[in-house]
Structure formats: C-alpha cells, structure tokens
MIRO-981954 format. One record per residue: residue in one letter; x negated, y negated, z negated of N, C-alpha, C, CB in turn. Coordinates in steps of 0.1 Angstrom, whole numbers, padded with zeros to 4 digits, always signed. Glycine has a CB too. Layout:
<sites>
AXYZXYZXYZXYZ...
</sites>
This chain:
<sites>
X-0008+0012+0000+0000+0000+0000-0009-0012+0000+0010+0000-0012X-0005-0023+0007-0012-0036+0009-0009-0043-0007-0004-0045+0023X-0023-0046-0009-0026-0058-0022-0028-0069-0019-0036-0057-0031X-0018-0081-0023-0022-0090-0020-0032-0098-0017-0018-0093-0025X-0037-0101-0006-0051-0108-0007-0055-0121-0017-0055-0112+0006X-0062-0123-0026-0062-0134-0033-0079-0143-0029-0060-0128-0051X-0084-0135-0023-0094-0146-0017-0093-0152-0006-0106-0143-0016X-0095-0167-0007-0091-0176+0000-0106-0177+0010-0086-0189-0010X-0110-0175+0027-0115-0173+0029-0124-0184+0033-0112-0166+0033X-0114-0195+0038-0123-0207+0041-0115-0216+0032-0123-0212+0058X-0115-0222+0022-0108-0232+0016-0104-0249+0021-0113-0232+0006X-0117-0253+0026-0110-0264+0035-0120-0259+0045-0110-0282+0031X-0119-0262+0061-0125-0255+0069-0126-0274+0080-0115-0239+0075X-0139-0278+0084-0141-0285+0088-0142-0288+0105-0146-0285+0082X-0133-0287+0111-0130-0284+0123-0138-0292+0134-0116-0286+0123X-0141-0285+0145-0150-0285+0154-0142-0295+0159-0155-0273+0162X-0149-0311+0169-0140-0317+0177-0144-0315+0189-0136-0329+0174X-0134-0311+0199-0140-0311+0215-0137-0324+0216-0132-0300+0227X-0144-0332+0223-0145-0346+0224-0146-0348+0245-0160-0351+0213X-0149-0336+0252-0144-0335+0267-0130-0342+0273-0142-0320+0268X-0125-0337+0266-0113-0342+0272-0105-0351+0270-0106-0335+0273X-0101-0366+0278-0089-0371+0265-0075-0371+0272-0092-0389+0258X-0062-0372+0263-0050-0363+0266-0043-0377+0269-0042-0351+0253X-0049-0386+0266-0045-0404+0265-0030-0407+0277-0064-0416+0272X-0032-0394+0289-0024-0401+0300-0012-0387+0300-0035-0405+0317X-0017-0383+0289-0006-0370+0285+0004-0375+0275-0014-0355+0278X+0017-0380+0280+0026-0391+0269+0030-0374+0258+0047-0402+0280X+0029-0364+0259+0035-0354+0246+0025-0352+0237+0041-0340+0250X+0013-0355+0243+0003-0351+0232+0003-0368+0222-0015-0346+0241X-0006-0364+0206-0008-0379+0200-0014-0390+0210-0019-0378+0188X-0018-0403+0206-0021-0407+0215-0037-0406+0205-0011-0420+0222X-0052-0404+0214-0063-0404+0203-0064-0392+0199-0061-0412+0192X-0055-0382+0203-0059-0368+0199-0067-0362+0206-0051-0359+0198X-0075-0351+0200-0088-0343+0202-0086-0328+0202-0100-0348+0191X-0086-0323+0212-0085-0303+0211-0096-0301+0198-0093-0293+0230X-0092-0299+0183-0101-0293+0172-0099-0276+0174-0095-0299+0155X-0115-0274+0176-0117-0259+0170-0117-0257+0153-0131-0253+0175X-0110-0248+0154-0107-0242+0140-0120-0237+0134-0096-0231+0140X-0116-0226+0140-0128-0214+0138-0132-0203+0150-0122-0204+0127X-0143-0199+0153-0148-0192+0160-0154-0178+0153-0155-0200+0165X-0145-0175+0146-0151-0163+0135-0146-0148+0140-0144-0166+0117X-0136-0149+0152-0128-0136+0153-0133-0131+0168-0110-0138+0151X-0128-0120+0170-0128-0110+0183-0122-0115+0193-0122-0099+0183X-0105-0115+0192-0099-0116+0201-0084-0122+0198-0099-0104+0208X-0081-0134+0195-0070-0135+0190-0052-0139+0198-0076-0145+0183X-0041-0136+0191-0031-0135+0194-0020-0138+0188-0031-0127+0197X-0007-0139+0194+0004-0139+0184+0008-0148+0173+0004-0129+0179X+0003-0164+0177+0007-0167+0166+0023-0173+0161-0003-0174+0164X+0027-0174+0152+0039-0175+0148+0041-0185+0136+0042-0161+0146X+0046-0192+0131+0050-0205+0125+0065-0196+0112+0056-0219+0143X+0060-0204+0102+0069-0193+0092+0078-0207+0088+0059-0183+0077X+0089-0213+0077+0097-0219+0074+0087-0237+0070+0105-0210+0063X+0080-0229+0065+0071-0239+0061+0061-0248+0070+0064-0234+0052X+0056-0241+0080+0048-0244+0089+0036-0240+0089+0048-0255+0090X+0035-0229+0079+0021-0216+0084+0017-0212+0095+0024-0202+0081X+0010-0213+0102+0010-0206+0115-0002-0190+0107+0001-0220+0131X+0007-0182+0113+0004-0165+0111-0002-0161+0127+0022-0153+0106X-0015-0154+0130-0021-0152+0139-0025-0136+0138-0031-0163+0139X-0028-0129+0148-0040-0121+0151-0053-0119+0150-0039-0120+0158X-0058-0113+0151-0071-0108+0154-0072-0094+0159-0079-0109+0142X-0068-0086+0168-0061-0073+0173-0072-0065+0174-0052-0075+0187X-0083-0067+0182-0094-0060+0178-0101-0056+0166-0100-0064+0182X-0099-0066+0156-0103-0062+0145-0095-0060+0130-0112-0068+0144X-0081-0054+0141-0067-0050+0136-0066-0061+0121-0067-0031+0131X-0063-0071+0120-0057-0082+0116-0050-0093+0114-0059-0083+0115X-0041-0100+0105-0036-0110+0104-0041-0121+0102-0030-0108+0100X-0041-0131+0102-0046-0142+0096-0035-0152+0091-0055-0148+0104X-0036-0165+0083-0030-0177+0080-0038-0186+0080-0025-0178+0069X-0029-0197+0089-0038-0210+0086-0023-0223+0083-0050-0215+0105X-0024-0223+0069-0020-0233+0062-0014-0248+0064-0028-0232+0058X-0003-0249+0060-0004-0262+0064-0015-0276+0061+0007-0265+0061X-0020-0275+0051-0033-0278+0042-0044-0278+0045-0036-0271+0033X-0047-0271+0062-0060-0266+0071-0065-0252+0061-0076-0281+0073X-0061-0243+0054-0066-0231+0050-0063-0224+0056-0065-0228+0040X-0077-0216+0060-0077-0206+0065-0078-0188+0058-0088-0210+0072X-0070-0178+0056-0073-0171+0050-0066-0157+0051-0073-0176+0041X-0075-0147+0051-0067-0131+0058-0053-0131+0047-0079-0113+0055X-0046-0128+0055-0031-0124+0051-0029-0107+0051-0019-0131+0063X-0032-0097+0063-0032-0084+0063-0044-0078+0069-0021-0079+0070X-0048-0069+0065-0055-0061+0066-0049-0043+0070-0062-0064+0054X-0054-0039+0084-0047-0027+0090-0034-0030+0091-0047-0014+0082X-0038-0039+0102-0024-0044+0101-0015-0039+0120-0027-0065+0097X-0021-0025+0120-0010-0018+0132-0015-0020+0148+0008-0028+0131X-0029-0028+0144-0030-0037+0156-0022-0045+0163-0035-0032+0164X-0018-0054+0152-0006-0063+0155-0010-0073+0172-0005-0077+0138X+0000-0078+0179-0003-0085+0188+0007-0096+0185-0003-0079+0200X+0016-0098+0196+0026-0107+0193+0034-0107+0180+0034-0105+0202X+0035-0118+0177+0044-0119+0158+0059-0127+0167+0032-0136+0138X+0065-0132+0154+0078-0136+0149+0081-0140+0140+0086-0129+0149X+0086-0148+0130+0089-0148+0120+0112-0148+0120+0079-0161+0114X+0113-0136+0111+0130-0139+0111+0133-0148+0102+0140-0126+0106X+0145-0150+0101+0154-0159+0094+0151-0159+0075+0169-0154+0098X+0149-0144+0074+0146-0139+0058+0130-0144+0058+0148-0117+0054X+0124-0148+0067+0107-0147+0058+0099-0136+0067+0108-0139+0036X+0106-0126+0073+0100-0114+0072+0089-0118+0089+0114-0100+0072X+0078-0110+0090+0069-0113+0101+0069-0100+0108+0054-0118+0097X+0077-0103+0120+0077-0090+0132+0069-0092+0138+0088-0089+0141X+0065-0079+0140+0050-0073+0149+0055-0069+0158+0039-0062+0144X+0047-0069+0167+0041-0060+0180+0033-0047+0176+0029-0069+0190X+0033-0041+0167+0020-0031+0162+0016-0021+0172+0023-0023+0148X+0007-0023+0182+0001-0019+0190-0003-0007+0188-0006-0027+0191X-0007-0002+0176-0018+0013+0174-0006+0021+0176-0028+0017+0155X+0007+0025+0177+0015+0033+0176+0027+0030+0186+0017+0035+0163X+0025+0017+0188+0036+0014+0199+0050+0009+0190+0040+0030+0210X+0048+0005+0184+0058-0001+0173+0065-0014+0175+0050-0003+0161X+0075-0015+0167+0080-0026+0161+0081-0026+0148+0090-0029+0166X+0074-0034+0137+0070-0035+0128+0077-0052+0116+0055-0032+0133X+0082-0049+0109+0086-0059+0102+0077-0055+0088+0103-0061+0101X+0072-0070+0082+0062-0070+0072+0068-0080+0065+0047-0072+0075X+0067-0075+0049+0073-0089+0041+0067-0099+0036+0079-0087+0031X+0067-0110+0030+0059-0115+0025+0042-0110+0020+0066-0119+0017X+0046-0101+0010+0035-0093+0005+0023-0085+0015+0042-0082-0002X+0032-0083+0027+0023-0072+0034+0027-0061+0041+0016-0066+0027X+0037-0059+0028+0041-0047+0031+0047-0043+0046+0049-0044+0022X+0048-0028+0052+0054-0033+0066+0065-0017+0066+0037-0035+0082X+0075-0021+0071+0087-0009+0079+0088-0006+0093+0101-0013+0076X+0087+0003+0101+0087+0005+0109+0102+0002+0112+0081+0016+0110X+0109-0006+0125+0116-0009+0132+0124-0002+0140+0113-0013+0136X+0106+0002+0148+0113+0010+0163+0100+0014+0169+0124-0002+0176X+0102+0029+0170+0093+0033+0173+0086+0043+0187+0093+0037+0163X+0101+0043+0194+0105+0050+0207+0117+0046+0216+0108+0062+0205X+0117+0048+0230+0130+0048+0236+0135+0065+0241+0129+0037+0248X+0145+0062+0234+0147+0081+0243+0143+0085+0239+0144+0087+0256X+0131+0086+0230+0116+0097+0225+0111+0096+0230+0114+0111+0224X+0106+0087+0238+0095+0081+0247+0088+0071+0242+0099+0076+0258X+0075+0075+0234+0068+0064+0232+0067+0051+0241+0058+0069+0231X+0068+0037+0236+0068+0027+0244+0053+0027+0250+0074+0014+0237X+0052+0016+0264+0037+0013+0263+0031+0004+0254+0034+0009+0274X+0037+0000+0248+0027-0012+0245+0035-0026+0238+0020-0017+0259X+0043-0027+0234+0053-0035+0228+0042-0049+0229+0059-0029+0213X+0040-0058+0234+0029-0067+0233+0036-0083+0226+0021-0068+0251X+0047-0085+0232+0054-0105+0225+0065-0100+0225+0053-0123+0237X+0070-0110+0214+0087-0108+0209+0097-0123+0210+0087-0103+0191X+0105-0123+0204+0112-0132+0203+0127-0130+0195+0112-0137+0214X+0127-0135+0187+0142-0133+0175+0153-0141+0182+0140-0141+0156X+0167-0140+0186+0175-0146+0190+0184-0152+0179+0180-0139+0197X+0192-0160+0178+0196-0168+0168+0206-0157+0161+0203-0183+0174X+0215-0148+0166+0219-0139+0164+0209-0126+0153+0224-0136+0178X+0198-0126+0155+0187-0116+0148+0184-0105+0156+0191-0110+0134X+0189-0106+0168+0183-0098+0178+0170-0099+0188+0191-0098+0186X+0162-0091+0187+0147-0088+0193+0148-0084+0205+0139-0078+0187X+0140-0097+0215+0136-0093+0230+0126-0093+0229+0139-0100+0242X+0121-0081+0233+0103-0081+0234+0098-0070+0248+0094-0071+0216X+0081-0078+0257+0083-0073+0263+0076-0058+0260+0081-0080+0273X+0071-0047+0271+0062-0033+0268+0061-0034+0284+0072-0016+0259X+0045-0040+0284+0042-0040+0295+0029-0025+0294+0037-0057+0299X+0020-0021+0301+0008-0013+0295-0007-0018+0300+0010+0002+0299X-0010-0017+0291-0028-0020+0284-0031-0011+0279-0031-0030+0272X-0037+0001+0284-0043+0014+0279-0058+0004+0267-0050+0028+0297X-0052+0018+0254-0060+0009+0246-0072+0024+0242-0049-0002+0229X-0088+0016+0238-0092+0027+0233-0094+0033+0221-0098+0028+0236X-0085+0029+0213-0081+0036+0199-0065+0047+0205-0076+0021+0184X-0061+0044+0212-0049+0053+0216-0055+0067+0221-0040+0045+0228X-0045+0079+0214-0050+0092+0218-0046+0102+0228-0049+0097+0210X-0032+0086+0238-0032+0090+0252-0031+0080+0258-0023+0097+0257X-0036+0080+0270-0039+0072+0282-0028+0067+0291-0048+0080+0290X-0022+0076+0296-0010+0078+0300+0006+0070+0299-0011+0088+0297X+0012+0065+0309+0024+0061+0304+0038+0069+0302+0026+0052+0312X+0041+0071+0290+0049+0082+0289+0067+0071+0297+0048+0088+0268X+0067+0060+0295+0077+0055+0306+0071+0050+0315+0088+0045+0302X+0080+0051+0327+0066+0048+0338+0074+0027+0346+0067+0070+0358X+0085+0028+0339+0086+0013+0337+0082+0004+0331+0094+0010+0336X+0079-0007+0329+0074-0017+0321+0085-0025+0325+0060-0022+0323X+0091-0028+0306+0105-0036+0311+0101-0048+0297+0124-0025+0309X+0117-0053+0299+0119-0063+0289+0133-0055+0279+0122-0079+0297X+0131-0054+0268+0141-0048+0257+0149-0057+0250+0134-0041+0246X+0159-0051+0242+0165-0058+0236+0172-0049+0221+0174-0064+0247X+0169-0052+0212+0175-0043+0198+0181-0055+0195+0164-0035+0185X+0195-0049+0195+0203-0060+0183+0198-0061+0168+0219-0057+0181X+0206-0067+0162+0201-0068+0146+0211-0056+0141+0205-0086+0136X+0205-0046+0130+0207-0039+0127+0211-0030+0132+0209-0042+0122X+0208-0025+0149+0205-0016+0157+0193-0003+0156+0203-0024+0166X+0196+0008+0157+0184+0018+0158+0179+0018+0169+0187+0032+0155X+0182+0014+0184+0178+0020+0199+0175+0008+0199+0188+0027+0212X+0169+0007+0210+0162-0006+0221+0177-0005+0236+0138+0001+0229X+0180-0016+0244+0189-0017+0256+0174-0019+0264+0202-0032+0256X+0175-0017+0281+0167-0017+0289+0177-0032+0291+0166-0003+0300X+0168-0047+0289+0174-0055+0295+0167-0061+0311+0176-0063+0286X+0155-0058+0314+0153-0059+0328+0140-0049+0331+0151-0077+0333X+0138-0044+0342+0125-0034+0345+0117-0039+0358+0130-0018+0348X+0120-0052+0364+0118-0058+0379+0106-0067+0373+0135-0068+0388X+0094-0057+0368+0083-0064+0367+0071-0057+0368+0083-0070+0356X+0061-0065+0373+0047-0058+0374+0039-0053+0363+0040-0065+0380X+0042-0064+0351+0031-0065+0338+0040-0075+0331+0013-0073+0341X+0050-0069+0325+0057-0082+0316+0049-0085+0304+0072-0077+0310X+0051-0100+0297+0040-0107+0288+0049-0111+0278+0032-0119+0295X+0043-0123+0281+0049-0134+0273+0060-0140+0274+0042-0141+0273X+0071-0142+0264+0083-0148+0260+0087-0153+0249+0090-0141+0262X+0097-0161+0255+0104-0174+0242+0119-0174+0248+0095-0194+0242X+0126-0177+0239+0138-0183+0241+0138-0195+0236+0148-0175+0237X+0150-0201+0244+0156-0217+0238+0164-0215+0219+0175-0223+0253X+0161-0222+0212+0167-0225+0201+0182-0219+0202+0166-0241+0198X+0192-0223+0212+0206-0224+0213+0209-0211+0217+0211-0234+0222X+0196-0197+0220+0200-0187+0226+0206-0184+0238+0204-0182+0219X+0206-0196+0247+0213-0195+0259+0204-0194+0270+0222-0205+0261X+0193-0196+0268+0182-0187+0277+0167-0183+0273+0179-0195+0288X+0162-0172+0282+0150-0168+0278+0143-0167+0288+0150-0157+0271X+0126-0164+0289+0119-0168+0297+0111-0162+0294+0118-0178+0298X+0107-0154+0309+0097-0140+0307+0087-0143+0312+0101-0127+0314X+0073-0141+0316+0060-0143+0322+0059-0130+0326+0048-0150+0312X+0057-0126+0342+0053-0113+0345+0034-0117+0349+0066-0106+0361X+0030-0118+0342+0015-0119+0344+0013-0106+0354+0007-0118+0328X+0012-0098+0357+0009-0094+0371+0011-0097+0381+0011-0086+0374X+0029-0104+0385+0034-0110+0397+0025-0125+0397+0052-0111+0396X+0021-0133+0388+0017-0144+0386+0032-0152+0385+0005-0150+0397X+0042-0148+0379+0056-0155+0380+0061-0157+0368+0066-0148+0386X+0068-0166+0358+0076-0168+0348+0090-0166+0352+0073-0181+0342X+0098-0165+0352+0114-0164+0350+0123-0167+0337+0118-0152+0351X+0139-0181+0343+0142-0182+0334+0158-0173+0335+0140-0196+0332X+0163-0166+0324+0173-0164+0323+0186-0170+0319+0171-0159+0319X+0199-0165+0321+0207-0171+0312+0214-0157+0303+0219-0183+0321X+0208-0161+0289+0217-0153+0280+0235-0150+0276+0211-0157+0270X+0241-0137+0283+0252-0134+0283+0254-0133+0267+0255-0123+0293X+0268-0140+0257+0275-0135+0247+0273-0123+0242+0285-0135+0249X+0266-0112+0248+0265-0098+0250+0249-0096+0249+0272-0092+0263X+0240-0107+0251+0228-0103+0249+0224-0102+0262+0226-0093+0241X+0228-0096+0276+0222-0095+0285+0221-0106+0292+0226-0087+0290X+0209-0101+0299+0202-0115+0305+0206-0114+0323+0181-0116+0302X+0213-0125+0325+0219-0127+0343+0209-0140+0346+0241-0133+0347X+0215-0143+0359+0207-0157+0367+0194-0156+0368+0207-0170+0359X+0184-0150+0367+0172-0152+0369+0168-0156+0379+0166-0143+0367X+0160-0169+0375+0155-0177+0386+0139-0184+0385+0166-0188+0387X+0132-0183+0390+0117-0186+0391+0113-0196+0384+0111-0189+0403X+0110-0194+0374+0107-0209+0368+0090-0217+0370+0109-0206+0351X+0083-0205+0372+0069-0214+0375+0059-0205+0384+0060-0218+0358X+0056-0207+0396+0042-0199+0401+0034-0196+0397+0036-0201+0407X+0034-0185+0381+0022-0184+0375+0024-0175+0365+0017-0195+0370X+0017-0168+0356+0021-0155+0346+0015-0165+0333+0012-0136+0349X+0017-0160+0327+0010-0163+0308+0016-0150+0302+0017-0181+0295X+0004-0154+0294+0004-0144+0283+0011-0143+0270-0007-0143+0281X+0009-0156+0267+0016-0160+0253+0025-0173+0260+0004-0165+0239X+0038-0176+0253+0043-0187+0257+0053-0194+0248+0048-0185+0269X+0055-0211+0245+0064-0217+0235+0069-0225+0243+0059-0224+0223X+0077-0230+0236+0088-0243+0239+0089-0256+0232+0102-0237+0236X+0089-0266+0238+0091-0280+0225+0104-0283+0229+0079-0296+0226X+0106-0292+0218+0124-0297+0214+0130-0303+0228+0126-0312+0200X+0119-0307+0242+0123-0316+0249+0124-0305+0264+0111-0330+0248X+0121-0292+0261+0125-0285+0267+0116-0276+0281+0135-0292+0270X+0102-0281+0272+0089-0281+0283+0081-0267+0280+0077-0295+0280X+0084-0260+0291+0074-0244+0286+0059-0248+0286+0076-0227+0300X+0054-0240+0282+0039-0243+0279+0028-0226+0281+0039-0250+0261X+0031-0221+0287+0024-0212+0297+0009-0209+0292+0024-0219+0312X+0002-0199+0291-0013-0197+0286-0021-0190+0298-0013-0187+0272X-0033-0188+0296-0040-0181+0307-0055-0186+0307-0032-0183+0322X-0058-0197+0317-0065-0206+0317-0064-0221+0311-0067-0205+0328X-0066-0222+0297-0062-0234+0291-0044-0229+0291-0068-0249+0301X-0038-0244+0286-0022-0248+0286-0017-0254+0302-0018-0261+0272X-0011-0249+0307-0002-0255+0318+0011-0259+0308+0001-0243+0332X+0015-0268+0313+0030-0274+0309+0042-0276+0321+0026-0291+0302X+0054-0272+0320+0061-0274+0328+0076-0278+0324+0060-0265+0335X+0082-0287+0329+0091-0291+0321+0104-0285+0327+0091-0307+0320X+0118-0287+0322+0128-0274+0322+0130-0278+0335+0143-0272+0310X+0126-0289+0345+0132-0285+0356+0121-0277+0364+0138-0296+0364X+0106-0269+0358+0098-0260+0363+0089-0270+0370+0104-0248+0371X+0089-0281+0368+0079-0294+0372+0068-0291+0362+0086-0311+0369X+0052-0285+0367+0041-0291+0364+0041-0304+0356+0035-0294+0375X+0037-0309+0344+0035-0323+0338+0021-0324+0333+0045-0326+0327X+0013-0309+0332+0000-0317+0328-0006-0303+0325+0000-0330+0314X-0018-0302+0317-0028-0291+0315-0038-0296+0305-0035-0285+0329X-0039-0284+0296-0049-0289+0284-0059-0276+0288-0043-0289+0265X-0074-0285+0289-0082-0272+0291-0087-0263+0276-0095-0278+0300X-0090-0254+0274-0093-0247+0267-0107-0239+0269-0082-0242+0266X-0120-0248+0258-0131-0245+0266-0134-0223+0261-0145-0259+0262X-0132-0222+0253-0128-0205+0246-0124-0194+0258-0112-0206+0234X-0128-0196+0266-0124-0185+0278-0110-0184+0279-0130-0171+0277X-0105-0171+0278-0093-0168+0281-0080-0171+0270-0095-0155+0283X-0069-0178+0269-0062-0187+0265-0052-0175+0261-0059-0200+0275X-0048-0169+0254-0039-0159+0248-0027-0166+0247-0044-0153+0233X-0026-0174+0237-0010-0174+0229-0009-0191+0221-0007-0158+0213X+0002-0193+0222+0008-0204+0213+0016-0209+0205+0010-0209+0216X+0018-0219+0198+0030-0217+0190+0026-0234+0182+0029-0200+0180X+0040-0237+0177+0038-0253+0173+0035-0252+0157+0053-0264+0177X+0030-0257+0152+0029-0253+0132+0028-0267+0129+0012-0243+0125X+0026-0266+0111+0023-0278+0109+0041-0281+0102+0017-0286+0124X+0035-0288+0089+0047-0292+0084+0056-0298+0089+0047-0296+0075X+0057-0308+0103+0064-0315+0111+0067-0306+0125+0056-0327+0113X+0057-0297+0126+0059-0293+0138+0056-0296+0148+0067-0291+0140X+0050-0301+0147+0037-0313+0161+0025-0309+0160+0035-0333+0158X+0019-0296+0155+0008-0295+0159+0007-0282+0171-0001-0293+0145X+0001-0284+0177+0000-0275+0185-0012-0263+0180-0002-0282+0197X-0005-0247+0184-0020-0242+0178-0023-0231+0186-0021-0237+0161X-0035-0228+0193-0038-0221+0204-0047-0210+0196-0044-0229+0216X-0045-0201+0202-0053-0189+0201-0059-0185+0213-0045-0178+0195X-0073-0187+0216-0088-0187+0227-0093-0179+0223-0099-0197+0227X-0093-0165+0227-0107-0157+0226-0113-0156+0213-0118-0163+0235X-0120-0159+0209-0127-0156+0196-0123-0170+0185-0145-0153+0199X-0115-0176+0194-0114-0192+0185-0101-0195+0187-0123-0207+0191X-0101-0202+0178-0082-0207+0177-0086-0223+0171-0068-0193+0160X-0073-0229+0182-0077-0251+0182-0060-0251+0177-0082-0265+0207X-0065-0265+0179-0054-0274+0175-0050-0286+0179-0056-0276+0166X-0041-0290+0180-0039-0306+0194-0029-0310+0184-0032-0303+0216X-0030-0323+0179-0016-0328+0175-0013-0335+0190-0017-0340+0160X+0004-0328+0189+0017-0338+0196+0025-0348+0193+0025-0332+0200X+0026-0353+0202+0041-0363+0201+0055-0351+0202+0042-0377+0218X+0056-0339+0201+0069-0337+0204+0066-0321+0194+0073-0337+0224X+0080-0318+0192+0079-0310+0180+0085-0295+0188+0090-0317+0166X+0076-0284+0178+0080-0270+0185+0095-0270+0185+0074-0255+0177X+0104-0263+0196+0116-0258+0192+0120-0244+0187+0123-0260+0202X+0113-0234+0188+0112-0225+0177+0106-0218+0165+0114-0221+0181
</sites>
C-alpha cells in the first residue's frame, strides 16, 4: 500500500527563464511573460492534470511516476509505482484518473495514493494502451487506446486490432466503442458544457471536433486542425492548444493564432494550473515550463 510521501523534494525551486522568445504580440499570453523551466530532473514527461485547487499532477512514465507542482512553485513526488501512469484527470470527488499503462488500465487513485482498478478490458480483450482521458460533466470517461508497444509489456502484439476512442459512463463496468476511424488516436479534451469533444489522430496528422449526443455519443465530426498532438487543452475563450513541436494554438473556428516554441524537444501534454488558472504548464521531454496567460483553462 502507498505511504504518504512526506518529503518535500524541491521546496522552492528556482525556475530557469527562457529569455528566446517574446509572446509580447501573442494578446492570450501575459504581456512580459517568459517560457520558465521548472525542472529538468525527469525522463519523459506527461499527463498533466490540474486538481480543485490548482495543483498541477504530472507524469514521469518511464520512470513509472507521479509528480506535484504546487500552487506555491513546490515541486514534490506524489506516487510512486504508479501503473506507468500517462494521461491523468482529475473527477469531481478529488479522485486522479490514470491512463496506467503497465497493464492497460484505467485506474482511479485517491488523494492518498491509493489506486482501484476501473477498467481493465474490452470483451476480455486487453486494451492497447489507454494513453489520454477526459471526464464529462456527467462523470463519464472518453479516453483514447491508441498502440505503443512498450518494453516492460509481456506482449507485443495487439490483442484488438482497432485503435479507437471509448467511452465508460459513470458507474459503468464496460467501455462503448465511440469511434474506430483512426490511425493513432491521442490526445483529447472536451468543452466545459460537454457538448463537444476533440480527438487528435496523431498518425493521420488530424484533430477532430465532435458534437456530443445526450447519450454520450459523439456525431458531426469535422476537421478541426491539419495536424495531430499528443496532449491537448482548452481555455475559457474556446482556443485548442495542440502539442508536438512546441504549442500550436487554434481558435474554435480551427484558425491558427500563434505558436509557443518549446526548446525541450518533443512537446507531450498540457494543461492550465495555478490558483487562477492562467498558468499555463507544459510537459517537454525531460522538462516541464510554464507561461503565465491572459486567459484561464476551461477545464
């Protein structure tokens, strides 16, 4: 059983400033803001997720971990063997939904640590890869299971030979097949109001937006950007924000508005934190930044 971690790993952590770029002609970012590196202490990071308070809860998936970074700038492990978590969530109760990767899981963890297995098959078919989620206002889970043969896994093989997008209601045992018309499904978010959701097929290089049926299923799909991500959020003004190479931004009519480079190589995942909700916080490769905005996460 997980014991609380009580050492605090970085207590104030003095953040790197990239001083390359300025965002001055980017009206959503602060005006005078600076891409800050956090930390450059991890493998490969992912998934981060934003809790009531404005925690942002991250990955480290290679070196099967959670992290926290504080509203306060503290940095400090939260789980340990933690499933090889990827994509998080946070629900309505507190609770932090995983991606848990080592088994193909869906994984809810409580405050403490502790974690319950969700969902662990379709059909008896191990999933591929459960990789990003998203909670619907209702407490229902879309997440995609694209495959990434991993080498801690002790098969290779795709035991479904689709890679779709799912859907478990709240308090559901099965997963619904809500779409399979993808190459490498990724990264997703829905709108606050649950009336649409938005998939990234990172193989096709394509995002798609849906409109969410009363029923949970998703109709209308229509192209929302020429391009895949991996990780992806939303601000209150209705602008996806796409990962890969740096942040592309596109606003809800799928208009390009700008790009934050990200010098950390490959650009994983995002998510808005921060007791206001205007910070922006990226997870890069072995480093995870920070950008204050002018505009506040919407979920």
């Amino acid at each position: 059983m997980f014991r609380p971690l009580i050492l605090i790993i970085a207590l104030f952590i003095v953040p790197k400033i990239c001083t390359s770029q300025d965002f001055d002609t980017l009206q959503i970012v602060k005006k005078g803001a600076k891409l800050q590196q956090i930390s450059k202490q991890f493998k490969f990071t992912e998934g981060p997720a934003v809790d009531k308070k404005g925690n942002v809860f991250f990955t480290d998936q290679p070196n099967n971990k959670i992290w926290k970074y504080d509203t306060k700038g503290n940095l400090s492990l939260f789980l340990d063997n933690a499933g090889r978590s990827n994509g998080l969530y946070f629900d309505k109760k507190g609770n932090l939904l995983s991606c848990a990767d080592e088994k193909n899981e869906l994984w809810t963890i409580d405050k403490k640590g502790n974690h319950k297995v969700l969902l662990g098959n379709y059909e008896g078919k191990l999933f591929n890869g459960p990789n990003d989620l998203w909670i619907d206002p209702k407490g229902g889970i879309y997440f995609t299971d694209p495959f990434y043969p991993r080498d801690y896994w002790t098969r290779k093989n795709q035991e479904i030979d689709k890679k779709r997008v799912y859907y478990l209601a709240k308090d559901a045992k099965a997963a619904i097949i809500m779409d399979e018309d993808f190459k490498q499904p990724n990264g997703i978010v829905g709108s606050p109001d649950g009336k649409n959701l938005f998939v990234a097929d990172i193989g096709a290089s394509k995002t798609y937006k849906y409109d969410i049926a009363p029923d949970g299923k998703l109709t209308n799909r229509k192209l929302m950007a020429n391009m895949g991500s991996d990780g992806m959020t939303l601000d209150t003004e209705g602008n996806l924000y796409l990962t890969g190479r740096g942040v592309t931004i596109f606003n809800k009519d799928g208009q390009q508005i700008g790009k934050i480079p990200v010098p950390s190589g490959w650009t994983a995942n995002i998510c808005f934190g921060g007791k206001d909700r205007k910070l922006l916080f990226i997870t890069a490769s072995e480093s995870v930044y920070t950008l204050e905005m002018n505009v506040k996460g919407a979920n």
